[in-house]
N, C-alpha and C positions, 0 to 999 in steps of 0.2 A: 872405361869401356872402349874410351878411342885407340886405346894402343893396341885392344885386342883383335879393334875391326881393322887395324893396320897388317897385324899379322894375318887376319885372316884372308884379306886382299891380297897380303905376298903370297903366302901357302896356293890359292886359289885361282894364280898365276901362272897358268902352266907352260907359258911359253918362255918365259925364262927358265934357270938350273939356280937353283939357290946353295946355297952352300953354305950350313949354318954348323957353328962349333957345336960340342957336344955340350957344353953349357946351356947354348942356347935354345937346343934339341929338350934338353933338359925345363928349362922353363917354361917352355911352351905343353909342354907333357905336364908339367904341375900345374899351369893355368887352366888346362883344359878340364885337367882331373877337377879343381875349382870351380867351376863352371858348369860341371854336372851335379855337382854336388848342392850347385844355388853360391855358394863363397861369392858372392861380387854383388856391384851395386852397381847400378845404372846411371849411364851420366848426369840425368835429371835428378837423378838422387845427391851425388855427389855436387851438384849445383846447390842444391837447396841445403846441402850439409853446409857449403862452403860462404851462402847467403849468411846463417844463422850464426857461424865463427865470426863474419867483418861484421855483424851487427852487432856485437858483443864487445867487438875491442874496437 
């Protein structure tokens, strides 16, 4: 989720001009679509996923 709130900090930056490829244009339109949809898990989720793999091995 940190890299979304990354994006969402550039986007929401309106004093700069961002210039992003259309790749990029591109993922950010999939992440989003993702997002509405529910597709994503919270970093505290992804912590506690990532607790329960180093506790395993």
């Amino acid at each position: 989720m940190a890299f979304l709130e990354v994006i969402k900090t550039i986007l929401d930056n309106k004093s700069q001009i961002l210039h992003l490829t259309s790749e990029q244009r591109e993922e950010i339109k999939q992440l989003q679509e993702q997002i509405n949809q529910g597709i994503f898990i919270t970093q505290d989720q992804l912590d506690e996923e990532f607790e329960k793999w180093a506790n395993e091995n």
